[in-house]
N, C-alpha and C positions, 0 to 999 in steps of 0.2 A: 447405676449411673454410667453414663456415658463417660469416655475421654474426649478432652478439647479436640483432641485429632478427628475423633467420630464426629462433632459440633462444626468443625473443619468444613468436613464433607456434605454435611447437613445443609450449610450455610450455601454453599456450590448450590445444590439442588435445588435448596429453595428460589434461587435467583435465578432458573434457566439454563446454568452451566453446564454442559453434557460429559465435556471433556476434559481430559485431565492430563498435559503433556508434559511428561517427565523423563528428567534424567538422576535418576534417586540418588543419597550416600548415607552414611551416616546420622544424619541428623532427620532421618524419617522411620526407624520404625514404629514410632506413632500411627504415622496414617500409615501404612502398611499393614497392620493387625489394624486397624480399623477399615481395610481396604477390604482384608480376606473375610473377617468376621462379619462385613453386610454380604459378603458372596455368599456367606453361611446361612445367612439368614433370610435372604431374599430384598431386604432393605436397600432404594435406590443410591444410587452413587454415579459418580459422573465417570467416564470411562475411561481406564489408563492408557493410555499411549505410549510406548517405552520410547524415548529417543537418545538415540546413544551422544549427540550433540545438542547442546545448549541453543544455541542461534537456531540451527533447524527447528527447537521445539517452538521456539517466539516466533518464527516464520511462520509455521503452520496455524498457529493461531494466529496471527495477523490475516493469513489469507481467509480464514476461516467467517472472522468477522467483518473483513473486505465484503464479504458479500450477503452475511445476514445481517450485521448491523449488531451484535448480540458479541457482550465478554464473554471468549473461553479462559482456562485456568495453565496457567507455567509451573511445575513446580522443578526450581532447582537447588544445588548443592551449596550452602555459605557461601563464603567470599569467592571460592574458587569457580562456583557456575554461576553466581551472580557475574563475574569478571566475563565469562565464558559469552555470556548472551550478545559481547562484543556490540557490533553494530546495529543488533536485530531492536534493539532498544529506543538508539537511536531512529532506527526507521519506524517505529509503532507511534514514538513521539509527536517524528514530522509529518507521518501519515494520518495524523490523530485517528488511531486504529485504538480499541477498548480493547485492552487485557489486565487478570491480575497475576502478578506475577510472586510467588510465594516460595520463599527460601530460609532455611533453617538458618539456627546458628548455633555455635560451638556450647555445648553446655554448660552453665553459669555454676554451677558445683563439681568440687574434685574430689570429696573424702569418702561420695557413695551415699551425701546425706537426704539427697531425693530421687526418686525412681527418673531415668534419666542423664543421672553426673557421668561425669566423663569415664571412660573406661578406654579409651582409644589414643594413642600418642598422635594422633592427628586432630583430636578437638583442642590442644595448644596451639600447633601450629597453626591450624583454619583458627586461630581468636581472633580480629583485627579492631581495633579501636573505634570506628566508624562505617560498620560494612554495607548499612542505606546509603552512605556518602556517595559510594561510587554509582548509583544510578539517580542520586536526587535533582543533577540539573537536567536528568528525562521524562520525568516520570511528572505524571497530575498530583499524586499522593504517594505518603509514603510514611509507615510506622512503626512501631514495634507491637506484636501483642504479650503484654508484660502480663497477663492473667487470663489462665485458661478461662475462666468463667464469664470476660468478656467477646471473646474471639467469633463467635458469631455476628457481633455486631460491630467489628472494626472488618469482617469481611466481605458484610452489608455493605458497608460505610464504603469502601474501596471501589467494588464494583459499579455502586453509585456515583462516582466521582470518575470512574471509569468512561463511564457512559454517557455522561453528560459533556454539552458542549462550553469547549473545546476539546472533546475527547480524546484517550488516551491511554496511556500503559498506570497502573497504579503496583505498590511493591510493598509488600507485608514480609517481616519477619517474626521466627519465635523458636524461643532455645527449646530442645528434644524435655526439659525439668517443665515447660508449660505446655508442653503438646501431651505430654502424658497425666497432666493434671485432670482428675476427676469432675467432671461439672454435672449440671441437671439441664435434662433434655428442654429445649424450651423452643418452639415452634413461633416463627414470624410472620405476618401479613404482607409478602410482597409489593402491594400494593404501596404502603409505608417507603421501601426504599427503592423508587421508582427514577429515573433520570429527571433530570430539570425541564421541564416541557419547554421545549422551540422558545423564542424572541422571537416576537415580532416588531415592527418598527411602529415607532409612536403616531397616533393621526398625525401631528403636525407634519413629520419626516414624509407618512404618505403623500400630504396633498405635495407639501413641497418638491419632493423628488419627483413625484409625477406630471407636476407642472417643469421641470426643468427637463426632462425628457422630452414632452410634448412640443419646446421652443425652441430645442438645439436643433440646428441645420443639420450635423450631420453625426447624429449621436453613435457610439461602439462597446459595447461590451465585450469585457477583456473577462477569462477566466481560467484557471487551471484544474481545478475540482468540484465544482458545482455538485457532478454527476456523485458523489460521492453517495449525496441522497439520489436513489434512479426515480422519486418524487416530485424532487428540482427539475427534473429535465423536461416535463411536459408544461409548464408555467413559462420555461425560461421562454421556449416556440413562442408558446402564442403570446409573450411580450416584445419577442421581436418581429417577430412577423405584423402584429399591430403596427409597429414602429416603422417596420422597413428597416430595421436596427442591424448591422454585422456582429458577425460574433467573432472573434480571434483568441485563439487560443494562445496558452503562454504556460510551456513546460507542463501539459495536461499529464494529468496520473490516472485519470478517470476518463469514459465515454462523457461528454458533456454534450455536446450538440451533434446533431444528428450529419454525417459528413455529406449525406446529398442533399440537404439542406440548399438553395442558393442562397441562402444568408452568410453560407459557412465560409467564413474567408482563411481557413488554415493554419497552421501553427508556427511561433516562434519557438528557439531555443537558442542556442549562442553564434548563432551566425550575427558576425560584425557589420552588420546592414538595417538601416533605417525598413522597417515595416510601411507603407505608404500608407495601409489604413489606419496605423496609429497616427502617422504624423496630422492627417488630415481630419482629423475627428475634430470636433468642437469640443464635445461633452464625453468622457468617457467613462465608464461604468463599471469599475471592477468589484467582481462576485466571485467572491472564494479563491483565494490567489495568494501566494507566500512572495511569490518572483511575477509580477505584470508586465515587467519588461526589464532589463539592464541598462540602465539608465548613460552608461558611457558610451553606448552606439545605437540604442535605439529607444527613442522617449515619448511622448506626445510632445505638440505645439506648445511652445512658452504660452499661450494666450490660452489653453484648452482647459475645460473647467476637469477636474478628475474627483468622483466619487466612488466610495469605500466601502461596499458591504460583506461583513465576515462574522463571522461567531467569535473573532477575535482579533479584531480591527488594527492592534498594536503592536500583535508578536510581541508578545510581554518576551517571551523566550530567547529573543532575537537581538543581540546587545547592540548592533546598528541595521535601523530598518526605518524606511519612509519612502511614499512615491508623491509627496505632495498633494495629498487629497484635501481641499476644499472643506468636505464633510466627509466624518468617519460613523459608520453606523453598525454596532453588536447588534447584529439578528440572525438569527436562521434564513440561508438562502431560499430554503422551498415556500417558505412563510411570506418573507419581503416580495417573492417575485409575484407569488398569488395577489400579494396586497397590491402591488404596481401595476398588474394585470387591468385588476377590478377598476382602479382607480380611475386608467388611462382609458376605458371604455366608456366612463361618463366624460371624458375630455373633448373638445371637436378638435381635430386632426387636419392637419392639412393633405387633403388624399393625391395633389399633384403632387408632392415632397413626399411624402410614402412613396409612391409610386416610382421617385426619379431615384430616392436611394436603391428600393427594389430594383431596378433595372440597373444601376451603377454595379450594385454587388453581384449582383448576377452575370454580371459578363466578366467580371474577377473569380467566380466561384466558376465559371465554363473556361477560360483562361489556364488557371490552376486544373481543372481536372485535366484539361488536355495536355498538359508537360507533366504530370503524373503517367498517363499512360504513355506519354514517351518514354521514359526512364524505366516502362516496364517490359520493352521490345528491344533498347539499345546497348550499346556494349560489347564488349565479349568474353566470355566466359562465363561463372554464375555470377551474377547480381545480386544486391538483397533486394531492388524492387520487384525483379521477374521470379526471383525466390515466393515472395510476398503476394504477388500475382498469382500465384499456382495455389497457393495456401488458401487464399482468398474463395477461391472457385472450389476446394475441396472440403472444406468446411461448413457445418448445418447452421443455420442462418440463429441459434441459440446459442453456440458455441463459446464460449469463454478464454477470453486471452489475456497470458499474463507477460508485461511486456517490462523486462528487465536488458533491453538491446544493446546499454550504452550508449556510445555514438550512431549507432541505430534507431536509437529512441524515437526520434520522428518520423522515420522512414515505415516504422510497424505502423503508428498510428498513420499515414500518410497511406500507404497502400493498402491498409486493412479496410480502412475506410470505413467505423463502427457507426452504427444508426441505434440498434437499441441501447437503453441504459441497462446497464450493469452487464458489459460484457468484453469490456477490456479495462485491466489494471495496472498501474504501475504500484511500486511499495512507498509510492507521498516520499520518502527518502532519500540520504544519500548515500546509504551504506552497502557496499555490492556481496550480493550472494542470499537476497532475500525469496529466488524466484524458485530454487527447488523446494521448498517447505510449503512454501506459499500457494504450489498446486497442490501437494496434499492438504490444506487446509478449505481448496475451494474445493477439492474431490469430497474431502468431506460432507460440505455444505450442498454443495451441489451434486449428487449421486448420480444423477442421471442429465447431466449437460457433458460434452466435451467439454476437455479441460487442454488447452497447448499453452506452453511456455514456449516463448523466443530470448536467448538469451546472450551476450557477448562468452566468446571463449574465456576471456578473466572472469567474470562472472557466474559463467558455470565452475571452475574451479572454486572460486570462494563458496560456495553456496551447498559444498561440503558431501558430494554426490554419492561419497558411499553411505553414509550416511542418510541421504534423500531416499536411492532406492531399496535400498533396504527393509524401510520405515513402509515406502508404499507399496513393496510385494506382501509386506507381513499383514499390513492393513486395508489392502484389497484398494488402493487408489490409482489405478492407470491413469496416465496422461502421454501426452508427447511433447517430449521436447526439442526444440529443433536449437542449435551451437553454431551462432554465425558466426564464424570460425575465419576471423581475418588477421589471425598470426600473431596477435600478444596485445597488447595493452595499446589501442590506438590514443585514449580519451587523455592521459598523458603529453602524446606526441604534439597531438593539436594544442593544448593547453600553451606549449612552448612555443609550438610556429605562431602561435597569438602575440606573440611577446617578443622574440627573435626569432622573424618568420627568415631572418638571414646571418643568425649567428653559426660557429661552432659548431653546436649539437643538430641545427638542420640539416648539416651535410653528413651526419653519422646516423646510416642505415637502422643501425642498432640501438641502442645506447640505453642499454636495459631493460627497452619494454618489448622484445620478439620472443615468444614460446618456440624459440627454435631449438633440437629438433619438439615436434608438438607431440604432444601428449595422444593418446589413442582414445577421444574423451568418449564413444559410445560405449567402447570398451568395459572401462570403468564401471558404465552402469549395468550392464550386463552381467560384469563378475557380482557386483556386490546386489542387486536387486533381479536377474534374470533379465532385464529387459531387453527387447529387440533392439539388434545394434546396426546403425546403417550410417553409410557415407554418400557423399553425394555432391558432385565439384561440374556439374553441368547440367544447362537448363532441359536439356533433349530427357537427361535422366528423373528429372526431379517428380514428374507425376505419377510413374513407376512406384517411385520412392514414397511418396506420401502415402498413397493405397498399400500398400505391405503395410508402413509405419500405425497406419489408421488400423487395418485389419488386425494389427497384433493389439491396440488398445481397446478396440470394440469388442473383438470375437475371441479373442486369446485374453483378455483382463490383465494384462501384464503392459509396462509403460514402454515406450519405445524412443530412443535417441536418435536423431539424425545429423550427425556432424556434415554441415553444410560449408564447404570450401570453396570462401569467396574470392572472387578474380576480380576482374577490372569491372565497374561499376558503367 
């Protein structure tokens, strides 16, 4: 007979799971003698991943399913590495990324009365009274397995709930007394526990919303993640393009529309300024979106009708959320836009209103390019546009970026300028230090694309870098990272000048957010992972810089840092 630990691993396989990212303690030599004895034997198992940090392991599977779409597995320590996964939790939530996340617990017998009781003065101290508490307002699912002889199908059940939309982190626990419980091998039909297939929107919603599309004068779809599915992205075209439709983005985390698009009218984030394409929309149309706009500076028209399509309309999550939509619709974006597509093609169109949108947006979409490649010529010293600009040109038109900037944020997505789906990410979150984990996760998935992170200097600090390269020299994951590197915690400072753009603290240089003196951050990743270490504070230098930084990731397989030292913009 098998042990639950072996049923454990069993269960993994059965569903897909490859990998297996752990930061072991006590409460695993179950599956560790069930890890060694399938090596014994030849029998499959999902592949361990040692990670000496908690957050790092949830990062890299996050990144990992960022881009197959597929749960991998966490495994960490009771209360103490459940605590551990800090933010990365948080961010797999808002990111609705599928992972399952699996953590022992302190063993539920002391006198030795079953294989498993405690034997260690730290399975008292790790007891806590409620230890799923501390991840249950993140998580999709969340339970205990109280009997080894169920535990293949509560980790069925997990992965399933995982995966389905509104997709997600799910969190299993089981004392060391049921992981070493003897059970009978029992084999499942994957088929059986499959995700929830897509929503789509009811006829009625089709003809409806398709008939109110086809009437608004000057209709806008608004989105942040569409791209999430890179399925979405080819329906979303050719419904706007039908339409003559703009498309504006709002806090994207994903490639959603293609940037030379002339539909593409560009991105918001918290700049305190009225959008013009919003205000002037009739009918607006938001598709997968948590933030559509910030409703204290920049809104639609009192008079503009606004529609809702989400896999999860209400942010049940979200203890105050509303943008005043008209109609709310639970469907899958790549499903609804297919149906709107269809729909609006038996519709008659008015092709002079096509046409006068297409031409309006189009000289907004050449507008906007053309003060983008201003910002990437002007200034002096390095910039992060003419940064981004180099980047741009040295990179394979496959290439994968993962864009943890900060106050950068737009400006990656702004100069990068992504056309294909699935080739820039953010972590959906708001928790900073997702971005080193998160390229080994897409090196994973993706073996053979470039993999670059862009990161803020706070952010590469939280994101735990001895740790990161460590993990990807042992597991063969090059990437490059480039640390825009503007002196400490700007996203802070502005937060205040927002509020007292002339109090007190505006006139104090400092005021706890400057990494002065700064840290040696390529350094860092050089001692702890080998990687190529480089600097670099002027535009003259920076293409030099790339080609070395590229050559040590392509030809030399080792990750490469380039601490980027930004000047005046």
């Amino acid at each position: 007979m098998d042990t639950a630990g072996t049923a454990f691993l069993d269960a993994l396989v059965e569903h897909g799971v490859t990998h297996l990212f752990a930061n072991l303690g006590s409460d695993h030599p179950a599956l560790l003698e069930a890890l060694a004895a399938a090596r014994a034997s030849g029998r499959p198992v999902p592949r361990l991943v040692t990670c000496p940090t908690e957050m790092v392991a949830l990062s890299i599977a996050h990144g990992m399913a960022q881009v197959t779409g597929r749960a991998q597995a966490v495994l960490v320590h009771v209360d103490c590495g459940t605590q551990a996964l800090a933010g990365a939790v948080h961010n797999a939530s808002r990111g609705r990324v599928p992972v399952l996340i699996f953590a022992g617990l302190s063993p539920a017998t002391q006198e030795g009365e079953l294989p498993g009781s405690r034997n260690e003065f730290i399975h008292w101290i790790q007891d806590v009274p409620d230890q799923r508490g501390i991840v249950r307002g993140y998580v999709r699912y969340e339970a205990e397995v109280r009997a080894g002889a169920n535990i293949r199908q509560l980790v069925r059940r997990a992965l399933q709930i995982a995966e389905s939309a509104p997709a997600g982190p799910a969190y299993l626990t089981a004392a060391r007394e049921v992981l070493e419980q003897q059970v009978r091998p029992a084999a499942a039909d994957p088929a059986h526990w499959r995700p929830v297939e897509p929503r789509a929107l009811a006829g009625d919603a089709v003809a409806e919303l398709a008939g109110a599309l086809a009437g608004a004068r000057n209709p806008l779809l608004v989105t942040s993640y569409v791209g999430r599915n890179p399925d979405a992205v080819a329906p979303l075209v050719s419904l706007c393009n039908r339409l003559g439709m703009g498309v504006l983005e709002s806090v994207p985390s994903r490639m959603n529309f293609p940037h030379d698009d002339p539909l593409y009218l560009g991105s918001v984030w918290n700049q305190p300024v009225q959008d013009p394409s919003l205000a002037a929309a009739d009918l607006v149309l938001v598709v997968d979106s948590d933030v559509p706009w910030i409703p204290s500076v920049n809104r639609p028209a009192p008079d503009a009708r606004v529609i809702h399509i989400d896999a999860d309309p209400l942010k049940a999550q979200m203890p105050l959320w509303h943008i005043g939509a008209s109609r709310l619709y639970a469907a899958d974006a790549a499903t609804a836009l297919r149906q709107l597509d269809a729909a609006l093609a038996d519709l008659p169109l008015d092709p002079e209103a096509v046409a006068r949108r297409r031409a309006a947006h189009g000289a907004r979409h050449a507008a906007r390019a053309a003060r983008l490649r201003e910002r990437e010529t002007g200034g002096t010293g390095l910039s992060v546009p003419a940064l981004l600009a180099r980047l741009r040109a040295a990179l394979p038109p496959d290439a994968i970026v993962l864009n943890e900037g900060i106050t950068n944020y737009q400006a990656v997505f702004d100069h990068l300028g992504p056309r294909p789906p699935g080739s820039v990410f953010a972590s959906g979150g708001g928790s900073l230090g997702w971005n080193g984990g998160a390229a080994i996760g897409t090196k994973l998935a993706a073996p053979d694309r470039e993999v670059v992170v862009l990161t803020g200097d706070g952010s590469y600090i939280f994101s735990d870098p001895v740790s990161v390269h460590w993990i990807a020299r042992r597991y063969g994951t090059p990437f490059l990272q480039i640390v825009l590197n503007n002196g400490g915690w700007t996203a802070p400072r502005q937060s205040l000048l927002a509020l007292h753009p002339a109090g007190f603290a505006s006139r104090d240089p400092a005021l706890g957010t400057s990494f002065d003196p700064p840290p040696d951050y390529a350094a860092v990743a050089a001692a702890a992972g080998g990687a190529c270490a480089m600097r670099v504070d002027s535009v003259e230098a920076v293409d030099a810089v790339l080609a070395q930084a590229l050559h040590a990731v392509r030809a030399e397989g080792r990750c490469a840092v380039i601490d980027a030292v930004i000047g005046t913009a």
